[in-house]
C-alpha positions as CSV (number, residue, x, y, z in Angstrom):
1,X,61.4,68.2,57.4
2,X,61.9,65.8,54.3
3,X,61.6,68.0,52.1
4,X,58.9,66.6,50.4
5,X,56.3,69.9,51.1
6,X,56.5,72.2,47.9
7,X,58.2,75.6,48.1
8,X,55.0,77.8,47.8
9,X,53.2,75.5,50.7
10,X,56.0,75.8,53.1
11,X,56.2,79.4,52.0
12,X,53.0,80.2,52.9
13,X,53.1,78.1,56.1
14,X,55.9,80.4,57.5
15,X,54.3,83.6,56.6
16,X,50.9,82.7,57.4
17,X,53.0,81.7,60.9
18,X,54.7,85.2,61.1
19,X,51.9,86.6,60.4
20,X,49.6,85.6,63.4
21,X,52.7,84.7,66.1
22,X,53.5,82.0,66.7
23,X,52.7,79.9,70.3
24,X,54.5,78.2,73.1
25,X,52.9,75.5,72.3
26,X,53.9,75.8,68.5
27,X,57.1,76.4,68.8
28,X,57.3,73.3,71.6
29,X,56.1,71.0,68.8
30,X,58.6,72.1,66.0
31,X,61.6,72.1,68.3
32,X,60.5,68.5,69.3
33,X,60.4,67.6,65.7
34,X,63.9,69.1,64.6
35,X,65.4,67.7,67.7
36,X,64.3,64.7,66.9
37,X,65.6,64.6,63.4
38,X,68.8,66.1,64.7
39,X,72.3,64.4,64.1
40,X,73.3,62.8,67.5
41,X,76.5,63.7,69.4
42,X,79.1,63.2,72.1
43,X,79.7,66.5,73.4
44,X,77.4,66.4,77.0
45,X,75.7,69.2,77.8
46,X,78.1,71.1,80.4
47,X,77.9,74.7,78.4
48,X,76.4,78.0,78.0
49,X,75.4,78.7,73.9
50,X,75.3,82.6,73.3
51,X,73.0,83.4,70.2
52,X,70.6,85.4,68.6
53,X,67.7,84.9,66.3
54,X,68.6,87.6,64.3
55,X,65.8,88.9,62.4
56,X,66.5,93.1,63.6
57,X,67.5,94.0,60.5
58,X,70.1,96.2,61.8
59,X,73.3,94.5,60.0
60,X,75.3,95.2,62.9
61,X,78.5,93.7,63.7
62,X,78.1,89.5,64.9
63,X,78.1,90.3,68.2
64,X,77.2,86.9,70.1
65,X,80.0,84.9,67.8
66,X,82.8,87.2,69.2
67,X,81.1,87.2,72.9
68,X,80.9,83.3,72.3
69,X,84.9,82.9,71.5
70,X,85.5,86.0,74.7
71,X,83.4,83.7,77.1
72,X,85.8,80.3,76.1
73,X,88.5,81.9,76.5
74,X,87.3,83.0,80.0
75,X,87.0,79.5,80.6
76,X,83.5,79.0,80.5
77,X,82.6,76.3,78.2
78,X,80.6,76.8,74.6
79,X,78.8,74.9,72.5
80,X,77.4,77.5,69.4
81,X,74.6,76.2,67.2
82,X,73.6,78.5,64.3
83,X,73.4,79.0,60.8
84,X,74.1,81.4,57.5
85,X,72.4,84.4,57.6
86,X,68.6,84.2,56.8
87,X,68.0,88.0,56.4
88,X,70.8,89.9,57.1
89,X,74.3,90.6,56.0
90,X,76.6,88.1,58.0
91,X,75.6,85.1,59.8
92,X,78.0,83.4,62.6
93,X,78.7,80.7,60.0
94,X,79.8,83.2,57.3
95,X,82.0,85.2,60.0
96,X,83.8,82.0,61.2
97,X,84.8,80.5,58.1
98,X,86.2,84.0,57.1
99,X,88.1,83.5,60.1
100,X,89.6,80.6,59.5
101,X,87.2,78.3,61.3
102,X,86.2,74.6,59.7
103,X,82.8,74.3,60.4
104,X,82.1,71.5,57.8
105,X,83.0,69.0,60.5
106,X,81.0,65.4,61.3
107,X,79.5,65.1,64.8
108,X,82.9,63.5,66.0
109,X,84.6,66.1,64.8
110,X,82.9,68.6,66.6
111,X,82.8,66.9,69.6
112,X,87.1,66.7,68.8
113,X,87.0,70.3,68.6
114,X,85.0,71.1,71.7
115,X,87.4,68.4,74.0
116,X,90.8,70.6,73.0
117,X,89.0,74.0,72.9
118,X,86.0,74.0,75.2
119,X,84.1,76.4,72.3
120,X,82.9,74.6,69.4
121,X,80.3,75.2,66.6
122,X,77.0,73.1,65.5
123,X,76.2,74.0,61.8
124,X,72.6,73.8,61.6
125,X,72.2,72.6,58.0
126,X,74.8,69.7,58.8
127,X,73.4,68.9,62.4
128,X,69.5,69.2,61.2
129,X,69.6,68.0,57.6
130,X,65.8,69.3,57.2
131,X,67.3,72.6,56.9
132,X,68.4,72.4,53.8
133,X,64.8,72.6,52.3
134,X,63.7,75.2,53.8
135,X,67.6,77.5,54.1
136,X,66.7,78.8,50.6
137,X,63.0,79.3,51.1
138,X,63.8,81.8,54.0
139,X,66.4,83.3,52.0
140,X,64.3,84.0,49.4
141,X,61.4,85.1,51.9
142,X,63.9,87.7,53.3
143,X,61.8,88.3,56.2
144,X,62.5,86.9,59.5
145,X,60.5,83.2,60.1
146,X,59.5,80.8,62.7
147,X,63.2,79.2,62.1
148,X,64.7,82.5,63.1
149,X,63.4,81.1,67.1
150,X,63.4,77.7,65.8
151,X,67.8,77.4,65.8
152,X,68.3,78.8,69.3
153,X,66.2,76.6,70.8
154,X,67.2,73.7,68.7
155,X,70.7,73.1,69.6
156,X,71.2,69.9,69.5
157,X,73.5,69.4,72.6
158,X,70.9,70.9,74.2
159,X,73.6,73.0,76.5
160,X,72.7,73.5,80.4
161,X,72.5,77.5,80.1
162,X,71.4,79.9,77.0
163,X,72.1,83.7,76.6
164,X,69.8,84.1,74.1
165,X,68.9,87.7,71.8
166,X,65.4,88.0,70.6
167,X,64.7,90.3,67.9
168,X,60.6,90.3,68.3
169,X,58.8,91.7,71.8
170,X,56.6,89.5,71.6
171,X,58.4,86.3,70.8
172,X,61.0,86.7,74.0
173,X,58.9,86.1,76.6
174,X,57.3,82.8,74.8
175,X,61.3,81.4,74.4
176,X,62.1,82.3,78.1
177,X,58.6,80.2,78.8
178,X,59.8,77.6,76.3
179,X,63.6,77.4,77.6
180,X,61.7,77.0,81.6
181,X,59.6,74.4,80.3
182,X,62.7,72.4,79.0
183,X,64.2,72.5,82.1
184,X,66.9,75.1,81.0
185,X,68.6,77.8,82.7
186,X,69.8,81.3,81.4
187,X,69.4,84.9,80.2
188,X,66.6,85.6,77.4
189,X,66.9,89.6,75.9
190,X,65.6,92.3,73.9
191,X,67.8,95.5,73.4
192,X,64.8,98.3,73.9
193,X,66.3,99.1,70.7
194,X,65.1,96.1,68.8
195,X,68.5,94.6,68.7
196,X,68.6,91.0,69.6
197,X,71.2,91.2,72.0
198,X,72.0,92.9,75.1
199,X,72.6,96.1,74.0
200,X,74.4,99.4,75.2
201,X,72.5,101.9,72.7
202,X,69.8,102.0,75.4
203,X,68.3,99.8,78.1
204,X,67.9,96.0,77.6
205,X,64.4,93.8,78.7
206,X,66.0,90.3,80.1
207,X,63.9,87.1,81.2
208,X,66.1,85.2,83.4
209,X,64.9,81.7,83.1
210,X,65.3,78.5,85.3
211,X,63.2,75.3,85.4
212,X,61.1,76.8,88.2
213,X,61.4,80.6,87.7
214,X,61.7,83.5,84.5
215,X,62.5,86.7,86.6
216,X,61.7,90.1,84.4
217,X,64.5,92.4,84.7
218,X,65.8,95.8,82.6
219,X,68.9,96.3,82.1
220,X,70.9,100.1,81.6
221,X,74.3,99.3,80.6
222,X,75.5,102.4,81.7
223,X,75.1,101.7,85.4
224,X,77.7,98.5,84.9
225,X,80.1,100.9,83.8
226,X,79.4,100.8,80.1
227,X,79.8,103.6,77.8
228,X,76.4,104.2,75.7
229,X,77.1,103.9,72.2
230,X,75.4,104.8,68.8
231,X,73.9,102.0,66.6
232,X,76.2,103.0,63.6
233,X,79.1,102.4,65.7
234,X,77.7,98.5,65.5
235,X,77.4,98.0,62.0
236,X,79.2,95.9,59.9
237,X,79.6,94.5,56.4
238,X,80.0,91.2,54.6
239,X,81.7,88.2,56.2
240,X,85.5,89.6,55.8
241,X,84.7,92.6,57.1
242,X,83.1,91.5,60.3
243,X,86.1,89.0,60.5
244,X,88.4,91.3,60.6
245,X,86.9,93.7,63.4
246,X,86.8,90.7,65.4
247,X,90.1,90.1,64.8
248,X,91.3,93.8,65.3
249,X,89.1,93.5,68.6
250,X,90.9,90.4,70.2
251,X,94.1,91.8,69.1
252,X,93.5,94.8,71.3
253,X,92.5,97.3,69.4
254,X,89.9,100.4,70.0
255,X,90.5,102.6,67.2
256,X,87.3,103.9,65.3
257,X,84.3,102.1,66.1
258,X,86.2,99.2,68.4
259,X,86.1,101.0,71.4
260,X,81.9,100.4,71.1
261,X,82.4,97.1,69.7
262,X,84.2,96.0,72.9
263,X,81.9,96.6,75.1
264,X,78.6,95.2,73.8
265,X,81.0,92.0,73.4
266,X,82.3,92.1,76.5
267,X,78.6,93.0,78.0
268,X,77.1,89.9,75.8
269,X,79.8,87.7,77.1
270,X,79.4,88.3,80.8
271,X,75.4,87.7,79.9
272,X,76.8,84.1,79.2
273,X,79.0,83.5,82.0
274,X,76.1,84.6,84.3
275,X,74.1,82.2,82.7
276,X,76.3,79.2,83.1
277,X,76.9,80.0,86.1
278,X,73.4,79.9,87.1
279,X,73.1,76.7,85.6
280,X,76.0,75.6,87.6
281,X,74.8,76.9,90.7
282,X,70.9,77.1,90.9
283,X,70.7,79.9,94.2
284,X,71.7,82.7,92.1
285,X,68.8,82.4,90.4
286,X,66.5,85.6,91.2
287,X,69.5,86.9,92.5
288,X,70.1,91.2,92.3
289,X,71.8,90.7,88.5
290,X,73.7,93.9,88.2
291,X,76.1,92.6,91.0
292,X,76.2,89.2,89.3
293,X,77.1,91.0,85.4
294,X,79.2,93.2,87.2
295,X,81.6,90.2,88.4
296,X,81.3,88.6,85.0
297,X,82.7,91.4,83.0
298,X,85.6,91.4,85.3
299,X,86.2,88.0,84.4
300,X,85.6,88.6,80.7
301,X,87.3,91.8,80.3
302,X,90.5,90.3,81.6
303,X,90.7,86.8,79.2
304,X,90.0,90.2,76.4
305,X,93.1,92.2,77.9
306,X,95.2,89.4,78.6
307,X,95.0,88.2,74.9
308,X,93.5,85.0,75.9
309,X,90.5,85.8,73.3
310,X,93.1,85.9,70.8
311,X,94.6,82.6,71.6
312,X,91.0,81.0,71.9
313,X,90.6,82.0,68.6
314,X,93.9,80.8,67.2
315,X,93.6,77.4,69.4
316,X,89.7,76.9,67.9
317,X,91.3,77.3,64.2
318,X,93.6,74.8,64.3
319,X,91.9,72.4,66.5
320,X,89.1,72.7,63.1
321,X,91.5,71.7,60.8
């Protein structure tokens, strides 16, 4: 974490990690130690965060940044934590800033931003300096790491609720134990496809997690009214080109691949508002989900129609500057 390790030792510490998988237990320890290395700040806690680890290798569009800014303007509140892609094309920090977004902002700042907008945006390597040893390492690994599980569960608002995408089967079910264990509540899920989101190629595996309970569910996407799509019609480029679908989504559009787009968004961002809400009311925990996703993309799906997404967007834009 001080950067002190050389490159080959920290190297071979996170592929000698990958290699055997890592532990509960391990990845308890190394979230303690970024935590507590972590920039403080003022935001509290009342949010849902909406990330994945990334790590599928499927360069598809960023998915949990545009359900993230679909769920604000729903009026659930966010607070994002992630990072520059590690392994694949476009990370939420690269997508953002091609959207306008500041995200070199000091703690106060970001704390500003989340007052005005209710959605605002931790940048790992600014909120856990330590990062910046080892961003170039995995870059230069080009594999997915330890950190890849690491960010999620290192926000360091630590938010109430998670919807959190996990890339690697057998990883998920250790961050839904790890999440419990921390006294958090939300949705942990594997796309059956290897996606680390909810996805609507296929069925999803979901851990709902609470400081007493992780539930198993499956998820088909199709019986929430869904329309199954084709991984191609997910994919998506370098940062300005991922920008610009998000914007041609908010704006309304389904031409091409956006019709897709929309609802894997829309299906991602109701996984957050059920989380939060959840969080918000512990009873619904264990609760028939279907019914409870079902309500949520109502909610979500009218803040996209309405054009509030859009104006989130806008508002978060200038609110960063």
């Amino acid at each position: 974490m001080s950067g002190s390790a050389p490159e080959v030792d920290v190297s071979k510490f996170l592929l000698s990690l990958r290699g055997k998988g890592e532990t509960v237990q391990e990845l308890a320890g190394l979230v303690d130690t970024m935590l507590e290395n972590a920039l403080q700040l003022d935001t509290g806690n009342d949010a849902v965060d909406i990330v994945g680890t990334g790590g599928d290798m499927f360069g598809t569009v960023n998915i949990s940044t545009m359900a993230s800014i679909l769920t604000a303007a729903a009026g659930f509140p966010v607070l994002n934590h992630g990072s520059r892609s590690a392994s694949g094309k476009t990370g939420s920090s690269e997508m953002l800033a091609a959207l306008g977004v500041n995200l070199e902002l000091s703690p106060e700042q970001v704390a500003q931003v989340f007052k005005e907008t209710g959605i605002t945006f931790f940048f790992a390597i600014v909120f856990h300096p330590a990062m910046k040893h080892v961003a170039p390492i995995r870059k230069k690994l080009g594999v997915p790491t330890t950190f890849n599980f690491l960010g999620p569960l290192a926000n360091p608002a630590q938010p109430l609720a998670t919807s959190l995408g996990v890339s690697n089967q057998q990883v998920a079910p250790l961050m839904a134990q790890e999440l419990a264990q921390r006294g958090r509540y939300g949705l942990v899920s594997r796309g059956n496809d290897g996606l680390d989101e909810l996805t609507t190629t296929t069925t999803s595996q979901i851990w709902e997690v609470s400081p007493d309970l992780v539930t198993k569910w499956e998820l088909d996407p199709t019986k929430l009214g869904l329309n199954r799509a084709n991984l191609d019609q997910l994919l998506g480029g370098d940062a300005s080109h991922n920008a610009q679908i998000a914007r041609d989504l908010f704006a309304g559009s389904t031409a091409g691949n956006l019709g897709a787009v929309r609802d894997i968004v829309i299906l991602n961002a109701a996984g957050g508002v059920v989380a939060y809400q959840a969080a918000k009311n512990p009873s619904l925990v264990g609760s028939e989900l279907n019914p409870r996703l079902e309500s949520a993309i109502e909610i979500v799906t009218a803040a996209l129609e309405s054009g509030q997404a859009h104006s989130k967007l806008e508002q978060w834009v200038h609110a960063s500057r």
